[in-house]
N, C-alpha and C positions, 0 to 999 in steps of 0.2 A: 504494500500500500504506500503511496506517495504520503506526502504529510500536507495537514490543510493550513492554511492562513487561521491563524490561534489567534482568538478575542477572547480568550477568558478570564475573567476580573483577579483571580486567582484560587491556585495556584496557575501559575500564567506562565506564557511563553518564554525558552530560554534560547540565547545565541547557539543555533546549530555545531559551529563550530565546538561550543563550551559543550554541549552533548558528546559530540566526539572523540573531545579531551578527555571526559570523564567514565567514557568506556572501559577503554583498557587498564583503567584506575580501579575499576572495581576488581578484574582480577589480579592483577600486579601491578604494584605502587611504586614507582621507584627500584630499586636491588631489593627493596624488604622483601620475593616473594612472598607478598600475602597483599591482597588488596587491602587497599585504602581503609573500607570499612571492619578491616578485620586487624588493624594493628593500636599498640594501646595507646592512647590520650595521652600519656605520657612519656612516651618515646621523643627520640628527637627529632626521628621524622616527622610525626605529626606536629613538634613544636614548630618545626619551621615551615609549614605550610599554617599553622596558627598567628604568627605573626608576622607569616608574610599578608592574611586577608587584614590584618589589624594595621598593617602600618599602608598597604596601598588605601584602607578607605581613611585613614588620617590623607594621604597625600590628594585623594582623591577631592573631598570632601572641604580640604586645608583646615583641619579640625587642631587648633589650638595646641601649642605642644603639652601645654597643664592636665585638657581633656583626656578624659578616659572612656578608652573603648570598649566596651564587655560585649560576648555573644552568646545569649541566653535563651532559654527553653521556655515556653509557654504561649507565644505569641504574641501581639500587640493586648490582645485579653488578660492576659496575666501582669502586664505592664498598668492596664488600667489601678489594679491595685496596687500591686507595690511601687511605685512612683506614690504616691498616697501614703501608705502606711511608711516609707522610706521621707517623706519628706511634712506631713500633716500629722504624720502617727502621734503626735505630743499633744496632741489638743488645738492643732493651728486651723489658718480656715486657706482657703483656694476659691478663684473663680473659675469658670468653665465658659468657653462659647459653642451652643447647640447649634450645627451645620448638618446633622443629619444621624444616621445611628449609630456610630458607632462613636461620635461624640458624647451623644445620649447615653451611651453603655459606659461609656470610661469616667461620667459624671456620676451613674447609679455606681459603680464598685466605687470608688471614690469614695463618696455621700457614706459608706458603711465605716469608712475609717475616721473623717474629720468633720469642720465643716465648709459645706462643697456650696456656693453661690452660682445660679446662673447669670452669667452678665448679660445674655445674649440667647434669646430664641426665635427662632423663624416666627411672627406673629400670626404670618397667613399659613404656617403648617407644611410649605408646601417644599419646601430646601430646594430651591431654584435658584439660590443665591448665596452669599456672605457677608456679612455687614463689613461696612466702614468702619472706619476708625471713632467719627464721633455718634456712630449707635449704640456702644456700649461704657461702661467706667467700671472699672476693677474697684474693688473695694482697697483704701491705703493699708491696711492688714493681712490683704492676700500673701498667702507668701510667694505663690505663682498663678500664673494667668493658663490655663489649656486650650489650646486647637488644632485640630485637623485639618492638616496642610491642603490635601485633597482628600474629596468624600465620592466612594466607589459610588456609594446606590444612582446619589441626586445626580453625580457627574457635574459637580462645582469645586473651585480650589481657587485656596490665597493665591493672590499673584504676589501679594509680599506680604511679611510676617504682620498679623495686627499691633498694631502701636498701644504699649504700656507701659508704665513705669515700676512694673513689675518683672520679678524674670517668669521668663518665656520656656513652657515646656509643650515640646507639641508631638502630634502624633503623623510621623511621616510616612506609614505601610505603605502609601500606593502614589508616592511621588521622590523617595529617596533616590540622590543619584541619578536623577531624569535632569535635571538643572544646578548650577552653582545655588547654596544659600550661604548664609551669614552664621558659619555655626557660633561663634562667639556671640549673635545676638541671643542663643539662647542657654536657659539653665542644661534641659535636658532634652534628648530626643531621644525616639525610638522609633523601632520601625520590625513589623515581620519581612523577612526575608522571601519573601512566594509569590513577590510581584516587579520586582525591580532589581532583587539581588541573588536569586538564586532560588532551591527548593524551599516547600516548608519545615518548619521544624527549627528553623534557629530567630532570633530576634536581633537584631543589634540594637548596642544602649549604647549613646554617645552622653557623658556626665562630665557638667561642671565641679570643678574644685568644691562650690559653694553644695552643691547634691550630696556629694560625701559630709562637708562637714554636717548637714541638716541631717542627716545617715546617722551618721556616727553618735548624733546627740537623741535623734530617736531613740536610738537602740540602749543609750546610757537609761532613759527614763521611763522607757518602757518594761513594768514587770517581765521579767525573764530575758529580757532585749527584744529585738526583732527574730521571725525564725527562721534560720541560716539561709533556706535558698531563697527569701527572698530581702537580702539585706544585701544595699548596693556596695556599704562599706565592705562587708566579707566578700564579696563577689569580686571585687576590686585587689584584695590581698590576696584572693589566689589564680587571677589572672582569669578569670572567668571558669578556672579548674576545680572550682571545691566540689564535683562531681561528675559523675562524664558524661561531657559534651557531646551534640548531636558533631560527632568528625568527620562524617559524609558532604553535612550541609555545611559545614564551615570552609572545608575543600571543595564546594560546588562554589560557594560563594567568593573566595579567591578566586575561581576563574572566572566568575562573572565580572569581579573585580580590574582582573588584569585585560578581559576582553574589553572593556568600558578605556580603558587607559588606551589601548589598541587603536578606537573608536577617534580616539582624541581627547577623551577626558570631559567635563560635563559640561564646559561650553560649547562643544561639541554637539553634543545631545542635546543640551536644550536646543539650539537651532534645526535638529532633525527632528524630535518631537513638534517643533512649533511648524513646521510641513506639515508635518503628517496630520496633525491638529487641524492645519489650515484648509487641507483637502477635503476633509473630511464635513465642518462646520458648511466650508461654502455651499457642496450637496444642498447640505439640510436646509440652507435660506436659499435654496434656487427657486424651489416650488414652495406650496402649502400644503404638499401631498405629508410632505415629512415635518413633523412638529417639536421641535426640540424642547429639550426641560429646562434646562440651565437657564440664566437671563446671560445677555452676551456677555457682560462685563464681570461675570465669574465662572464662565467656562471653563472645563477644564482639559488641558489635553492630554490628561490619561486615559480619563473613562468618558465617552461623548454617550451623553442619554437620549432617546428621544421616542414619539408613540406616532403611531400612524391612526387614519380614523375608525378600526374597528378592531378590540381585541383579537378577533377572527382571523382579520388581514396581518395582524403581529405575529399571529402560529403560523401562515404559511408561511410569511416571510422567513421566519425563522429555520424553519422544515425546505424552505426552498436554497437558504444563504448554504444551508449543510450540506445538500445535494450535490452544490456549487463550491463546495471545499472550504468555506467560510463558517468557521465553528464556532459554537460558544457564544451566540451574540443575543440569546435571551436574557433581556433586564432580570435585575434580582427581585425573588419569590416578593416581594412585599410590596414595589411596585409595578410590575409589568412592563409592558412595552420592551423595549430593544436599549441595547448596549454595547460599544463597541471601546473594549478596552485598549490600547495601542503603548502598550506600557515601550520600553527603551527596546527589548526583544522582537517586537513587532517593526516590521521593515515597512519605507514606504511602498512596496511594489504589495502590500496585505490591502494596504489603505487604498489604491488606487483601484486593486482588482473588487471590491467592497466597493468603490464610487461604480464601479461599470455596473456591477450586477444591479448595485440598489437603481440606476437610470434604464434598466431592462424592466426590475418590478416595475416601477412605476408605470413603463410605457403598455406594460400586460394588465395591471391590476387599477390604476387613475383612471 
């Protein structure tokens, strides 16, 4: 079987080449005969494939030399908390801005540990969009501000970081490494790795000096401390090893890493993303056949949303884009309609052959 043009939101498309790489990794890894996934976390071959993915996404990324880089297990879900109980666990408070679900979900585990403020909710429900700067005000007791850089479902994302006088922790899963950001503007980020950096199963957590020390003082005042796997200080003093690490995904994510450098590094990519973005959007405002979600001025170019006029007409399309080697481009379960992910893995030759086909539906189904 040939391979199709992949839109899947995630676990999502990975550079071919990095597939190829990672083949013969699974049975022989280097002279260690024994693959990859079969030698120990603390060998030294796996150290140096562990910090070669640590120190390309510092270069990548230009992550602060102070910052620290961890790769951990649980996914952006488990980050929802302990970023909370790592940084609020003492009794402190945090604001949140509500962009879509999984903003919503990292405010509900949150909310269990401290106190969690919404500064910002969609007022008409509909996450079409992202506030401004002056639609929201952080409380001066915050100890940090959270947002979601880009939101898979709505297919909306910050073009830049919201403005506070607070530190800034946000959740990057489905725009890491697609564009240069300002990581020094923020306290903490994280990100699952199943959309932009490799398989699932690992997390990266990029942490400010100021995360640790808030860490470290949790853990002092909290009955029995924090509990070890999820204390960013411990996590930090054993180099992300005080258990073993997913070493498949952290060696996948090194070569997505050093393929990204390959690419040209992420000024790179964002100018290929913002094509691919661009070919795509224009489509959807050519007619009224195609109805987009997003509002233009927060679109996003990872995940493009959008409904056509009968739920009916979005099953074939759907059933018809798969026929035609275009997978994966059913909107998620809770909104409907269509979706087309074009994360860093997806080529523009996905996006263009997606522009033909959707100007065939129309001219069968309009």
């Amino acid at each position: 079987m040939s391979r199709a043009h992949n839109f899947s939101a995630g676990p999502a498309a990975l550079p071919v080449e990095v597939l190829e790489e990672l083949q013969p990794a699974l049975v022989e890894f280097g002279d260690m005969r024994a693959g990859i996934m079969e030698i120990s976390h603390r060998s030294a071959a796996f150290a140096e494939v562990h910090h070669a993915a640590r120190d390309r996404l510092r270069r990548l990324m230009s992550v602060p030399d102070d910052y620290t880089i961890l790769f951990l297990q649980g996914g952006a879900s488990l980050q929802f908390w302990m970023l909370a109980l790592n940084l609020v666990g003492d009794g402190g408070s945090a604001d949140y801005l509500l962009t879509g679900t999984w903003s919503r979900k990292a405010r509900t585990e949150a909310a269990r540990v401290g106190d969690i403020a919404i500064a910002w909710d969609d007022p008409d429900g509909r996450y079409d969009r992202v506030p401004a700067d002056d639609e929201f005000t952080v409380r001066p007791d915050a100890r940090y501000l959270h947002y979601t850089s880009n939101n898979t479902i709505a297919g909306t994302q910050f073009s830049t970081p919201p403005a506070a006088d607070r530190p800034l922790v946000c959740d990057m899963s489905s725009d890491i490494c697609s564009r240069p950001v300002d990581v020094g503007a923020h306290a903490l980020i994280y990100a699952g790795a199943q959309k932009n950096l490799g398989p699932s199963g690992v997390t990266a957590v990029i942490l400010s000096p100021w995360v640790l020390e808030q860490s470290r003082r949790c853990a002092a005042v909290l009955p029995g401390g924090l509990p070890s796997m999820l204390d960013y200080g411990l996590m930090a003093s054993k180099d992300s090893l005080f258990n073993t690490p997913n070493t498949f995904g952290i060696f996948a994510l090194e070569r997505v890493l050093a393929w990204l450098e390959r690419q040209g590094g992420l000024e790179a990519m964002a100018a290929r993303n913002a094509r691919k973005a661009a070919t795509l959007y224009a489509e959807l405002d050519r007619t009224d056949f195609w109805r987009p979600h997003a509002r233009v001025d927060s679109r996003s170019q990872m995940n493009v949303t959008w409904r056509l006029p009968t739920p009916e007409l979005e099953a074939t399309f759907v059933a018809e884009a798969a026929d035609a080697g275009l997978m994966a481009l059913k909107g998620h379960r809770s909104v409907g309609g269509i979706r087309a992910s074009i994360y860093n893995a997806t080529g523009q030759q996905a996006v263009d052959d997606l522009v033909a086909f959707m100007r065939d539906f129309e001219a069968r189904h309009g």
